[in-house]
C-alpha positions as CSV (number, residue, x, y, z in Angstrom):
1,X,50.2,97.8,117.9
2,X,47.6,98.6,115.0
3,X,47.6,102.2,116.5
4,X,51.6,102.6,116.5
5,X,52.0,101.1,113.4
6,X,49.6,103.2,111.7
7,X,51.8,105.9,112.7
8,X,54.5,105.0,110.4
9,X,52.0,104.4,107.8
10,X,54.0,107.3,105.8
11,X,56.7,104.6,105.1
12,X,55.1,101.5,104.7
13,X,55.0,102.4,100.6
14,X,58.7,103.1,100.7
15,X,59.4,99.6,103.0
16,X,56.8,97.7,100.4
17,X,58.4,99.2,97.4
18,X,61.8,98.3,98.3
19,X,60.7,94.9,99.2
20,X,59.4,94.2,95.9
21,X,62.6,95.3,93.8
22,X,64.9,93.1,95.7
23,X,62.0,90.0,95.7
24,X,62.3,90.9,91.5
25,X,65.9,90.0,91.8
26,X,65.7,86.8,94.2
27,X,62.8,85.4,92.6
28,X,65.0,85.2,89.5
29,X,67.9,83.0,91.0
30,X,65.3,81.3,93.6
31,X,61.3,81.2,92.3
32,X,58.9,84.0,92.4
33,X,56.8,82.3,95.3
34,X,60.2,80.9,97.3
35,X,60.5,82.0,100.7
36,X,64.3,82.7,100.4
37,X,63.3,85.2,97.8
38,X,61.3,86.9,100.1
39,X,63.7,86.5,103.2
40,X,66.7,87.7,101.9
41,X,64.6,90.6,100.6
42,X,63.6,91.2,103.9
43,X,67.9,90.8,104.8
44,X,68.8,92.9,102.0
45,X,66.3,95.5,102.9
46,X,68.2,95.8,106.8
47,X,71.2,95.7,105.2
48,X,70.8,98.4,102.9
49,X,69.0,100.6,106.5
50,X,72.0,99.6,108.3
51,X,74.4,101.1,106.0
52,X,72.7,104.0,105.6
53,X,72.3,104.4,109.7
54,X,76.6,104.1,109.9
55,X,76.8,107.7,110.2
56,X,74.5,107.9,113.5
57,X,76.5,104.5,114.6
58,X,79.6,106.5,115.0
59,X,77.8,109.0,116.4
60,X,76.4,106.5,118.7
61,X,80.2,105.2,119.5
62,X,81.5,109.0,120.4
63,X,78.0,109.6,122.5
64,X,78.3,106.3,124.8
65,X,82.5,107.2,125.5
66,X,81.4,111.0,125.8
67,X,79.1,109.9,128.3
68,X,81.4,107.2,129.8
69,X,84.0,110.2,130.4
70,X,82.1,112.0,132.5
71,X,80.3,109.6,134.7
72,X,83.0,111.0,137.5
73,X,81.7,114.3,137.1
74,X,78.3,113.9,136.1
75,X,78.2,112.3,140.0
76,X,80.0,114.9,141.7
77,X,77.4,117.3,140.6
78,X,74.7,115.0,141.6
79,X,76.1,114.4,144.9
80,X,77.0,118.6,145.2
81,X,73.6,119.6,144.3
82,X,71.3,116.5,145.5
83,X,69.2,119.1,147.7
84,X,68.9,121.2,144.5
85,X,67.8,119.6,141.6
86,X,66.9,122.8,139.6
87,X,70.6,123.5,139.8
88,X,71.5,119.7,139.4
89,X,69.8,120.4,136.0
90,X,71.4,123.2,134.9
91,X,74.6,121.8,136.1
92,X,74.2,118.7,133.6
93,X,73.5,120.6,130.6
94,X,76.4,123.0,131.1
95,X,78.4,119.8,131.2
96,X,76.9,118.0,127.8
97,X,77.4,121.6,126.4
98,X,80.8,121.9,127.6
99,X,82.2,118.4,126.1
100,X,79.9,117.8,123.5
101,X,78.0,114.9,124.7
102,X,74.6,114.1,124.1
103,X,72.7,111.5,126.1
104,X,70.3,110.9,123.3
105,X,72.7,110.3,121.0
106,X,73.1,106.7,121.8
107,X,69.6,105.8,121.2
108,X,69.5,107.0,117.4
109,X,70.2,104.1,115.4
110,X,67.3,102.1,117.2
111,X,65.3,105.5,116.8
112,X,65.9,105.6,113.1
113,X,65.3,101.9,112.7
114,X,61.6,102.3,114.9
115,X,59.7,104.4,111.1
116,X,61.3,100.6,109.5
117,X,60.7,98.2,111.7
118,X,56.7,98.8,112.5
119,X,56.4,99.9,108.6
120,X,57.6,95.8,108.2
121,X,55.6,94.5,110.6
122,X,52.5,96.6,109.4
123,X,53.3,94.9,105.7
124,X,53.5,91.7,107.0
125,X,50.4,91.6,109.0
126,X,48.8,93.1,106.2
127,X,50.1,89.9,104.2
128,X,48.7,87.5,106.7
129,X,45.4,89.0,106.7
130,X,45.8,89.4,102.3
131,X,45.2,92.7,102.6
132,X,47.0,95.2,99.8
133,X,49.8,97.5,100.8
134,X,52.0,99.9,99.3
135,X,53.2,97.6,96.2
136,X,52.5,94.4,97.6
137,X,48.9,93.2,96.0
138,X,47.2,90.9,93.4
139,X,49.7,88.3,92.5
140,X,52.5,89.9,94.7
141,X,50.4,89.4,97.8
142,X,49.2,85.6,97.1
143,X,53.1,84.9,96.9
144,X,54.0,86.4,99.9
145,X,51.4,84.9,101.6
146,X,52.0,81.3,100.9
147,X,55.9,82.2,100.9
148,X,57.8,79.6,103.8
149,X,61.0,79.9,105.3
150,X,62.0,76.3,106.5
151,X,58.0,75.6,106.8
152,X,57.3,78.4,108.3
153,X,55.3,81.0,106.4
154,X,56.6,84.9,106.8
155,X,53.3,86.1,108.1
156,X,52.9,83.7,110.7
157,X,53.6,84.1,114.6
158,X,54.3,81.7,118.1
159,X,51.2,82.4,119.3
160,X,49.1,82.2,116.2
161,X,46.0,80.1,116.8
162,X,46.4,76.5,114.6
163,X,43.4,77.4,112.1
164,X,45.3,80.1,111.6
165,X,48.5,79.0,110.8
166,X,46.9,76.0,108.2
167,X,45.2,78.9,106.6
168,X,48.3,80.3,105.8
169,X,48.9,76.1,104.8
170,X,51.6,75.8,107.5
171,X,51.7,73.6,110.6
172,X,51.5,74.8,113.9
173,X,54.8,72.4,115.1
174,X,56.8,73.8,111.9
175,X,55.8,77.8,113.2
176,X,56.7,77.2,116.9
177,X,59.9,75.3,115.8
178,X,61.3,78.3,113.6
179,X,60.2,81.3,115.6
180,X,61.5,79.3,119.1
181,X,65.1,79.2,117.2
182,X,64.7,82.5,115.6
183,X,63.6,83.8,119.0
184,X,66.6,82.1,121.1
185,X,69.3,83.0,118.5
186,X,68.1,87.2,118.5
187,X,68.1,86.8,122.4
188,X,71.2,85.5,122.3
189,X,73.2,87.3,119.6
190,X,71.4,90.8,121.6
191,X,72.7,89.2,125.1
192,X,76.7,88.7,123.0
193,X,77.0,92.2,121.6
194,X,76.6,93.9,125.1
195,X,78.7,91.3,126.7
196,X,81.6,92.2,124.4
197,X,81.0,95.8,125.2
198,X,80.9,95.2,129.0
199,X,83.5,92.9,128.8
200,X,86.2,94.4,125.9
201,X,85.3,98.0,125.5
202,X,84.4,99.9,128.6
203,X,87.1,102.2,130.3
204,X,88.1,99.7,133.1
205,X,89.8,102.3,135.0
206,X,86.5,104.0,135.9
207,X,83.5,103.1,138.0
208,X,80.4,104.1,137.6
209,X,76.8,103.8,138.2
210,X,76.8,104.1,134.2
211,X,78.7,100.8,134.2
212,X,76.1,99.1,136.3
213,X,73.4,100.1,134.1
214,X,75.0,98.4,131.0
215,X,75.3,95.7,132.7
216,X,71.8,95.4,133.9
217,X,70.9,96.1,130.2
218,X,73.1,93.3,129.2
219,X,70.3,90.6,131.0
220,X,67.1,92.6,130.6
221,X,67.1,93.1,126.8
222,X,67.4,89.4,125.6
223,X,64.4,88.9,127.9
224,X,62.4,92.0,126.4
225,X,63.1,90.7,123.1
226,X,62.2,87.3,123.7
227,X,58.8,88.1,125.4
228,X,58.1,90.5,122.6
229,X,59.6,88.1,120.1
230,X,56.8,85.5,120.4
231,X,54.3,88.1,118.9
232,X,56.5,88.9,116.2
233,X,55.9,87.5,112.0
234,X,58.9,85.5,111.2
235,X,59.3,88.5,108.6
236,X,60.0,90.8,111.6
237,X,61.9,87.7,113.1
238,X,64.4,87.7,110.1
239,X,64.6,91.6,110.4
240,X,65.7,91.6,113.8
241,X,67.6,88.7,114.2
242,X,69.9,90.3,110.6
243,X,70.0,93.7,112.3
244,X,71.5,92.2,115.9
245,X,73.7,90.2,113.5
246,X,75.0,93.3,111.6
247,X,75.2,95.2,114.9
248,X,77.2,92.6,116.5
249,X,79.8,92.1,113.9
250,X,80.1,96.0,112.9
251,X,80.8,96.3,117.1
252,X,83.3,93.4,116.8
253,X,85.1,95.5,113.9
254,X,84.9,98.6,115.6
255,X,86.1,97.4,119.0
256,X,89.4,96.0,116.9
257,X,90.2,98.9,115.1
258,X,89.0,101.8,117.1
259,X,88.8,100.4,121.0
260,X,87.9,102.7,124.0
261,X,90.6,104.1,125.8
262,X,91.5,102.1,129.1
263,X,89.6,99.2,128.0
264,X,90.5,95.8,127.7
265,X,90.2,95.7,123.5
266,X,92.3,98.8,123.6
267,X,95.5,96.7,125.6
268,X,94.8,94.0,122.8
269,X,94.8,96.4,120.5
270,X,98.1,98.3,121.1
271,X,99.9,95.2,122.1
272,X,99.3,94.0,118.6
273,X,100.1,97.3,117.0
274,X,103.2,96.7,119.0
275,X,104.1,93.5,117.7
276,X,103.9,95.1,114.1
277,X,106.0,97.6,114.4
278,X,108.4,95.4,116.6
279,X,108.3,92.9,113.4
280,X,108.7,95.5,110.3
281,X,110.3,98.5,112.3
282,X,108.0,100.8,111.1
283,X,104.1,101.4,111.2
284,X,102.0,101.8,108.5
285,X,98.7,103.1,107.5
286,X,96.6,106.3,108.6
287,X,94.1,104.6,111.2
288,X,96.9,103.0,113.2
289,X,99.4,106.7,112.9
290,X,96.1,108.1,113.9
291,X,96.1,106.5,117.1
292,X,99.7,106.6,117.8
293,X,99.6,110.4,117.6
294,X,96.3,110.7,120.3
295,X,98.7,108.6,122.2
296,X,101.8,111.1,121.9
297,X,99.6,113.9,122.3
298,X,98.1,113.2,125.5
299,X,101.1,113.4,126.8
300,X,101.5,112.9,130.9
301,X,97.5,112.1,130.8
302,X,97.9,108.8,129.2
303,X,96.1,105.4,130.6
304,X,98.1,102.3,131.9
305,X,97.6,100.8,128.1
306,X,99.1,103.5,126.6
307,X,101.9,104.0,129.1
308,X,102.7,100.0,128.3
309,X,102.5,100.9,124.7
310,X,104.9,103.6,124.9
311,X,107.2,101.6,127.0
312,X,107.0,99.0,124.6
313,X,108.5,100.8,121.7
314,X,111.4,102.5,124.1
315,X,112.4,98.8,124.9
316,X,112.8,98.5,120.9
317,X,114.8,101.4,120.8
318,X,111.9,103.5,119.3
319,X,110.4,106.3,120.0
320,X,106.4,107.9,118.8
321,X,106.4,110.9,116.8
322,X,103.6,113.4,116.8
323,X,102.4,112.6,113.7
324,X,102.1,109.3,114.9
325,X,104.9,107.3,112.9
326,X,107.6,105.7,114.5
327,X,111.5,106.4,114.8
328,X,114.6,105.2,116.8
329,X,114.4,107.2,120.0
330,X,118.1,109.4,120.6
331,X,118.9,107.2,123.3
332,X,119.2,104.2,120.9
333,X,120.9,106.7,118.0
334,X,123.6,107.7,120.9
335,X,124.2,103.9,121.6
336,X,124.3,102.9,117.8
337,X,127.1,105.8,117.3
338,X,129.0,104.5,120.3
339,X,129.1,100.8,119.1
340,X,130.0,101.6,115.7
341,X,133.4,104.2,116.7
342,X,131.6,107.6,116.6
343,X,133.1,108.0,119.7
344,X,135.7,107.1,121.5
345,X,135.5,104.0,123.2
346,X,136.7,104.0,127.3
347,X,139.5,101.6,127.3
348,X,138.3,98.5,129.8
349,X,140.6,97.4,132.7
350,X,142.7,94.0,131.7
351,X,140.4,91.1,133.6
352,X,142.3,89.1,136.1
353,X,142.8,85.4,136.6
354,X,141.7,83.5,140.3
355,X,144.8,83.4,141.4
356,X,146.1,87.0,140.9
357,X,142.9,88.1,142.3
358,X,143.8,85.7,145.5
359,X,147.0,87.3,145.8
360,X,147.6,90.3,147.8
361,X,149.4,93.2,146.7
362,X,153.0,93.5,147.7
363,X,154.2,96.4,149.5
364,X,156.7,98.7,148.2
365,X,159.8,98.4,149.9
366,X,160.7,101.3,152.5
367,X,163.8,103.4,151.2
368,X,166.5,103.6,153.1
């Protein structure tokens, strides 16, 4: 780890620096040498990565629907050219070109975060050993050191030997306590944001062997991150536990406002936008018109949801325009005229009573 860390050495005066300025801030409102002041330093320091890495997250959202979309063919090429796979090659990068798909695309955000994350972890064992880095030293280094988070200090790992942990004055029951709950609830918030992606957000109306790897994904990173989590500082702890936090709760947003098509968030979706219009007549605001008109536009090519959605607003008597607002269809406008005397109304045959229905009809009488 020493090796790879050193690697991203280049950043580990950056990581320190920023560290430091929000620790100035915190230790204000909490105590120089308190360990929230240097934890939420460490969460204000992902928070402040993650909103700069939202750009390459909606990259990462259009790169893993791109790639969703052409599962179907991406398989028919393999299959056609499994003999071949020179030309299965070729084939595959004429289709990224072709749609604009990048397989790699989807990886960014945890490639951006890789410089960050070992630059932390390289600062904090750097702490635990009292060594200086970047602007962490003298008196800025003894703090952090002896700095605890719920008895814990920030330096300290699972599998740290107990002399080491008292020399850090900690005990070795507090340490395994913190980092076993740290551990279980980064596991488990990792194992929740790809089940609501498996289960809410992916195209239900294709299968593929893309499908099956997501969902083998969904069991075998908890357990990565918990085998790698007990030889993680609860600094790093903190770090990834805030960024699977952030990830899971901008995926929750995004998956409301801007589902997949043919998922199972994007019925939930439109069946709310539904209700909306259904309750002020109208719909409002760009986002939702947005996705009204993607709906209009895709004309005979639309999914079951959006067939049901389109249904759903002829039943009102509304139709969707192409610039995705909302107006009553002409059948409904035709109907309205009628009802109100545009037209003229076809007189309706006098109703009969029982008994003159019972009756027969009399003959006319022959003339003589």
């Amino acid at each position: 780890m020493d090796t790879i860390a050193s690697l991203f050495s280049f950043i580990t005066t950056p990581v320190s620096w920023i560290i430091v300025q929000f620790h100035k801030v915190y230790g204000a409102m909490f105590g120089a040498d308190s360990g929230w002041a240097w934890g939420l330093s460490i969460v204000s320091l992902v928070i402040l990565i993650r909103i700069c890495l939202i750009p390459l997250f909606v990259k990462q959202i259009k790169a893993t629907r791109g790639m969703q979309a052409i599962q179907p063919k991406m398989k028919a090429i393999q299959e056609r050219y499994k003999n071949d796979k020179q030309r299965q090659s070729e084939e595959m990068m004429k289709l990224y070109k072709e749609t604009g798909t990048n397989p790699l695309s989807s990886c960014l955000p945890i490639l951006a975060q890789s410089p960050f994350f070992f630059a932390l972890y390289h600062v904090l064992a750097s702490i635990a050993n009292g060594t200086p880095i970047g602007q962490i030293d003298g008196p800025l280094l003894e703090s952090a050191r002896n700095a605890h988070i719920f008895g814990a200090p920030l330096a300290s790992k699972f599998m740290d030997s107990p002399e080491k942990v008292a020399a850090l004055n900690a005990s070795i029951t507090d340490v395994r306590i913190v980092t076993a709950i740290m551990i279980i609830m980064m596991s488990l918030s990792q194992f929740y944001t790809q089940r609501q992606l498996m289960q809410k957000n992916v195209d239900l109306s294709v299968k593929t062997p893309f499908m099956q790897q997501q969902k083998m994904l969904m069991y075998i990173f908890p357990v990565i991150f918990a085998v790698m989590g007990i030889n993680f500082p609860v600094g790093v702890l903190v770090y990834w536990l805030t960024t699977n936090l952030w990830t899971m709760g901008q995926q929750m947003f995004v998956i409301s406002r801007n589902p997949t098509p043919g998922s199972l968030a994007q019925d939930e979706y439109l069946t709310r936008l539904l209700k909306q219009i259904g309750a002020h007549g109208t719909l409002k605001g760009r986002g939702k018109k947005k996705v009204v008109a993607a709906i209009v536009a895709k004309g005979p090519d639309r999914n079951d949801n959006e067939r049901k959605f389109i249904t759903g607003l002829t039943k009102q008597g509304l139709a969707a325009q192409a610039d995705g607002s909302v107006a009553k269809s002409v059948e409904a406008t035709v109907d309205s005229d009628a009802a109100g005397g545009g037209g003229q109304k076809r007189q309706q045959p006098k109703r009969q009573s029982k008994s003159q229905r019972q009756t027969p009809p009399s003959k006319p009488s022959p003339k003589k």
